[in-house]
N, C-alpha and C positions, 0 to 999 in steps of 0.2 A: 655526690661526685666522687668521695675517695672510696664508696662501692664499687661503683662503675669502675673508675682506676684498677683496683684489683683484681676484679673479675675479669675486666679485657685483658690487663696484660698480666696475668697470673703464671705463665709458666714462665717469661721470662725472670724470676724467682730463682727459677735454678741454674744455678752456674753454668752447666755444659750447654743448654742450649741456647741459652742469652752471647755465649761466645760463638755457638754455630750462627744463629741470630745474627749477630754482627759481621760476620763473611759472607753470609747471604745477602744480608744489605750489600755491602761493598760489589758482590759477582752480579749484582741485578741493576748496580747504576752502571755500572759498566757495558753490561749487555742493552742496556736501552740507552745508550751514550752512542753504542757500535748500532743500532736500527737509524739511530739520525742520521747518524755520520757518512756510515756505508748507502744508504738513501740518497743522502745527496751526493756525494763522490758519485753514485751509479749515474743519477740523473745528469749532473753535470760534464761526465764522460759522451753521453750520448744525446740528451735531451726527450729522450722518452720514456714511460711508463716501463714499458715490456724490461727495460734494459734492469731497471731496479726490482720489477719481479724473475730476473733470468737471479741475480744475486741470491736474492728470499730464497729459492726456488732448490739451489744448492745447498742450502741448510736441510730445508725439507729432505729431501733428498735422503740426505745421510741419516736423521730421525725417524726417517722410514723403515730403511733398515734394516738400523743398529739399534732402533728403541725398545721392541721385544729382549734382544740379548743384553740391554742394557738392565732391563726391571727383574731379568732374571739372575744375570749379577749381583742383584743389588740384594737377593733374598738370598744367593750363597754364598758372596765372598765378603773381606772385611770392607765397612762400607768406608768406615774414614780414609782405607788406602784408597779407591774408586775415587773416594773426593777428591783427593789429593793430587792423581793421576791423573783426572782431569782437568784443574783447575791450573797444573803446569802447562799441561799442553795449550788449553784459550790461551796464557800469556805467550806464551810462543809465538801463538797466531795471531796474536796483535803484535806483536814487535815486528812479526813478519811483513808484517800490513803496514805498518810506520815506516819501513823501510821502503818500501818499494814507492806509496808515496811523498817521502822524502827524496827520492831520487828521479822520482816524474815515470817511474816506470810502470805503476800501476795500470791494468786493463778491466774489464767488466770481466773477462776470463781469469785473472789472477784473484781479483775480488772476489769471484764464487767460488775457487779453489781456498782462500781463506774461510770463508763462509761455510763451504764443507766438512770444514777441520774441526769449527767451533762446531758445528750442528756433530760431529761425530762425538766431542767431549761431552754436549749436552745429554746425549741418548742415555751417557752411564752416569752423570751427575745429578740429573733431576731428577730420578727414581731411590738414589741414595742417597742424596741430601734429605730428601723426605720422610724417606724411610728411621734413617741414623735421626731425626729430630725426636723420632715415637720410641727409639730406645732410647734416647737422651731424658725423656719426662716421664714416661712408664704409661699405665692406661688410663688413669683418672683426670689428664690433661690434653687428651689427643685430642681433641678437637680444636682446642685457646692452640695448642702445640699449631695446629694446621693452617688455623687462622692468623696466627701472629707470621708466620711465613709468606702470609698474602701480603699479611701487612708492611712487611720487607721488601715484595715482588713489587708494592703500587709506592711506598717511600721511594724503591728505584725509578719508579719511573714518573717520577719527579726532579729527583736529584739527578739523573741520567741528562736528561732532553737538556734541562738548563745548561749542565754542563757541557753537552756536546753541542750546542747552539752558540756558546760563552767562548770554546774553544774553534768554532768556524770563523764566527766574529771576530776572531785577533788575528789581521795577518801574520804575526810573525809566528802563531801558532800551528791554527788549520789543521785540516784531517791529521795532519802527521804527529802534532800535540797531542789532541787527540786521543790516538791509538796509543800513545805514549803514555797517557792518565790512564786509558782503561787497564794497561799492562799491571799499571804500576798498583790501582785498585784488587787486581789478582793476587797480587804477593804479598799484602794485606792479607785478604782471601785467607791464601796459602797460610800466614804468621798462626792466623785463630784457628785453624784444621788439625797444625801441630800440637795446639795446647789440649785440646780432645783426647778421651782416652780412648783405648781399643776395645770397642765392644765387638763378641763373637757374632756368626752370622746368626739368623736365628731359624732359615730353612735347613733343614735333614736331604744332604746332595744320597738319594739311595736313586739317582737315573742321570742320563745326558741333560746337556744343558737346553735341546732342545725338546725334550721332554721335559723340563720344569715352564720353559715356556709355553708348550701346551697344557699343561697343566694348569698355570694361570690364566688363560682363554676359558678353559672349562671351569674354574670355580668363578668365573663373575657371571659364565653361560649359565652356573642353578640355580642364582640369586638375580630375582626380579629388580629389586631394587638398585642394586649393582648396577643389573644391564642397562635400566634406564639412565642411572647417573654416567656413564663411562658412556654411552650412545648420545645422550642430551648433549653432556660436551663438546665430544666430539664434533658433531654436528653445528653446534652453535661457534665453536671456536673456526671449523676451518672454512665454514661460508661467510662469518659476520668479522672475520678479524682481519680479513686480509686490506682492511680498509687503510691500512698504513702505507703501502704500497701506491692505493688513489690519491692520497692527499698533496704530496708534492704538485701532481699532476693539475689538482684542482685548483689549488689556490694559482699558481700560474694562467691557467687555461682557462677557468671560470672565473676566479675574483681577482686578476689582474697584483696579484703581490708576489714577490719572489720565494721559491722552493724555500730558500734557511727559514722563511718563517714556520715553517712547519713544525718544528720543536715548540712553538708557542702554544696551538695546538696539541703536542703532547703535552706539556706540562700542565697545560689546562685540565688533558685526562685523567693523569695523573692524579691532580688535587683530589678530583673528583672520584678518583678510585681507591686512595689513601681515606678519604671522611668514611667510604661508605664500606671497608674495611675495617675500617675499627669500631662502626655503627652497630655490623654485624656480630665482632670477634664473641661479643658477652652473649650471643643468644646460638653459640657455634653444639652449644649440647644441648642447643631447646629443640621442643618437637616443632616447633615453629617453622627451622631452619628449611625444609622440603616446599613449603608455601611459600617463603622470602625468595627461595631458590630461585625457583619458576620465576616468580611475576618476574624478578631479576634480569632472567633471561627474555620474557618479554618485553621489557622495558629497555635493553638492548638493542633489540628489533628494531623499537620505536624510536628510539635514537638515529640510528641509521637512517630510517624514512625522513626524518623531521633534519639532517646533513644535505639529504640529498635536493635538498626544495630552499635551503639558509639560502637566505639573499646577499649577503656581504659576509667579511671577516668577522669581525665583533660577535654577530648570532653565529657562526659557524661554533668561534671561540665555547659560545657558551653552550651548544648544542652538545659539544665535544665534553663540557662538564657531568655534563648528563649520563653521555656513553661509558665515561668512564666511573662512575659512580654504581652505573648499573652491570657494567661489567665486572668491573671491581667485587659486588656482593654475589654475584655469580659465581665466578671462580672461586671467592673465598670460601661458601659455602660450599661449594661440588668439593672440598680437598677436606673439608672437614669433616662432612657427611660419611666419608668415604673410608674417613680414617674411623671412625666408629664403627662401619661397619666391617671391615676387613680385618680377618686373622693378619697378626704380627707376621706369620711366616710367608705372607700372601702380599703383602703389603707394596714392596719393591713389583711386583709386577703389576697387582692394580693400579699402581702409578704411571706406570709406566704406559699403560695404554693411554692413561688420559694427557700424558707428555705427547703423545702420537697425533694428537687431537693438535697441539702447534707446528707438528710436520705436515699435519693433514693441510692446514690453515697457508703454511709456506709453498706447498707444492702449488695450489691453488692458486696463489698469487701472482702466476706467470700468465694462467689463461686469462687471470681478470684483468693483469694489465693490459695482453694485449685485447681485451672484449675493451676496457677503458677506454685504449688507442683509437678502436673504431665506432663505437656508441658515446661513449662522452664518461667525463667520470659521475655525472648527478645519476645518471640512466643507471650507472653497476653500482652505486651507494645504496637507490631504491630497490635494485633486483635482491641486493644483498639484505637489507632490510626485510623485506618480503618474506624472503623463505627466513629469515630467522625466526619473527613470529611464527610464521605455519609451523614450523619443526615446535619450537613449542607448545603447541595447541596440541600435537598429535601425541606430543609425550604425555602430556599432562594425563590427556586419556588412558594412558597404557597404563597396567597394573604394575604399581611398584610397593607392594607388601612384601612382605621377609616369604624367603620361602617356602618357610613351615617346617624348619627345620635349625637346629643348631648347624651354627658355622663350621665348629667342628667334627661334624661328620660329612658336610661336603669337603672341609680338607683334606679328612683322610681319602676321600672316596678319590680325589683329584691327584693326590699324588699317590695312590697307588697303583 
């Protein structure tokens, strides 16, 4: 047991990123406090699906983008100001947000105009938060580094849902409270950013900023392995996750209980994505990790199928443990994988594609809800299931060996 202990949580050990560590928690309960919250304000403004993927949809949007410019930011300027810069502005757009529903003025148009704001801080926060964690612990830890940041991502989305469900449930609180705890979770945030030191960037700016972004397209274009993990993702993140979007939908429409329950549901993911997070964290530098990867993502899949057929709440409940258990060891591994295989100077932009991969998942969310609105939501759980396993079958096939070459000589090759 106090192996395990070590080995999983070994780089929280080192001070700077045990304090990045700790703002990451805090900006990832917050951010899955504002998916509950903004879900049901959406739903309860309109009563339909579509209305709560027009919100999603506005995030994507702006991670469309801004997420390329973001991962390339992230490899040339300081990354802790990037943190920082963006982590004022979410709080802004949540007080913004508090405001407006304190006042009864909020719309499904002012709500995706917030939701654009956040989705535009995200583009340059989640490429350089990632990044700044691999200078923070050096290279003997990158992967526990990659992993323990999962493991902050699925604590959040635990600690998020209860709270934003906690805070629906008190009248005298509601959305407005809310948006007021997630604010306030920022400035926190914000407290442990400051205490961070300045580390310099670690890319050489000798071009435009759009030519370092191409240049990060072409060095994950010569590495096989890369392309499947940054592809796999993708792919599995923007068809199998937009399932956040159906669920309000379902449990009203299908199992006759009211939308807030929905956070019940996430937090059940959550648990489920937290155990199977830190299951993984200790085998995050095994060769293992590529074979865990996969079945992971097929097991996702299967989840979905096995949503979409639940007879009541309770199996739904526990279906959802599943999804997020197996989702949870998916992501954790693709960011760890990734971090091993990625040059430091490369780094912020490889991220950044695979941050693209939750723009991809939000844009999406508009046509599933409205496919939801006219097929049902069991019908777009199992569509969604579907193709999440085929997409993994097809990867699995595909050759993902190292190039046959040192990393660094596709970097020079890429940025010159």
């Amino acid at each position: 047991m106090a192996r395990w202990f070590t080995t999983t949580f070994a780089a929280l050990r080192i001070r700077n990123f045990r304090l990045l560590w700790i703002g990451s928690l805090l900006a990832f309960a917050a951010f899955f406090m504002s998916t509950v919250v903004q879900s049901v304000v959406a739903f309860d403004l309109t009563g339909n699906n579509s209305s709560v993927g027009v919100v999603v949809f506005a995030q994507g949007v702006a991670q469309t983008i801004l997420g390329p410019l973001g991962g390339a930011m992230a490899d040339r300027a300081s990354r802790r100001k990037v943190i920082l810069a963006c982590q004022l502005l979410i709080t802004a757009a949540f007080i913004f947000l508090a405001v407006l529903i304190g006042l009864d003025r909020v719309t499904i148009l002012l709500l995706a105009v917030g939701s654009f704001a956040i989705g535009s801080a995200f583009s340059f926060l989640g490429p350089s938060r990632q990044a700044f964690a691999i200078d923070l612990v050096g290279g003997q830890q990158r992967g526990n580094a990659m992993a323990l940041n999962q493991v902050a991502f699925n604590a959040g989305r635990i600690i998020g849902p209860l709270l934003g469900g906690a805070f629906l449930a008190i009248a005298i609180l509601g959305a407005t409270g809310a948006y007021v705890g997630m604010a306030a979770f920022y400035v926190l945030a914000v407290t442990t950013t400051l205490l961070l030191p300045e580390i310099p960037a670690a890319g050489v700016q000798r071009r435009s900023i759009l030519g370092d972004i191409a240049g990060g397209i072409q060095y994950v274009a010569h590495d096989p392995a890369l392309r499947v993990l940054v592809l796999s993702f993708f792919i599995v993140m923007m068809v199998g996750f937009p399932y956040v979007t159906v669920l309000p939908g379902m449990l009203e429409n299908e199992l006759g209980r009211d939308s807030k329950d929905v956070s019940i549901l996430y937090g059940a993911t959550a648990v489920g994505g937290l155990i199977a997070s830190l299951s993984v964290a200790a085998m995050a530098d095994s060769p293992r990790a590529n074979t865990v990867y996969r079945a992971a993502g097929f097991g996702f899949g299967v989840s979905l199928l096995l949503a979409a057929v639940s007879p009541g709440f309770a199996v739904l409940a526990l279906v959802m443990f599943g999804l997020g258990a197996t989702s949870g060891a998916f992501q954790t591994l693709n960011g760890a994988i990734i971090a091993h295989l990625a040059e430091p100077a490369f780094l912020g932009r490889v991220m950044s594609l695979t941050f693209m991969a939750f723009a991809g998942f939000q844009l999406i969310a508009l046509p599933i809800g409205v496919f939801a609105d006219a097929a049902g939501e069991r019908a777009t759980l199992a569509v969604m299931g579907g193709v999440v396993c085929l997409a993994i079958v097809v990867f699995a096939l595909m050759p993902a060996h190292s190039a046959g070459r040192p990393h660094a000589t596709v970097a020079v090759e890429a940025e010159s």
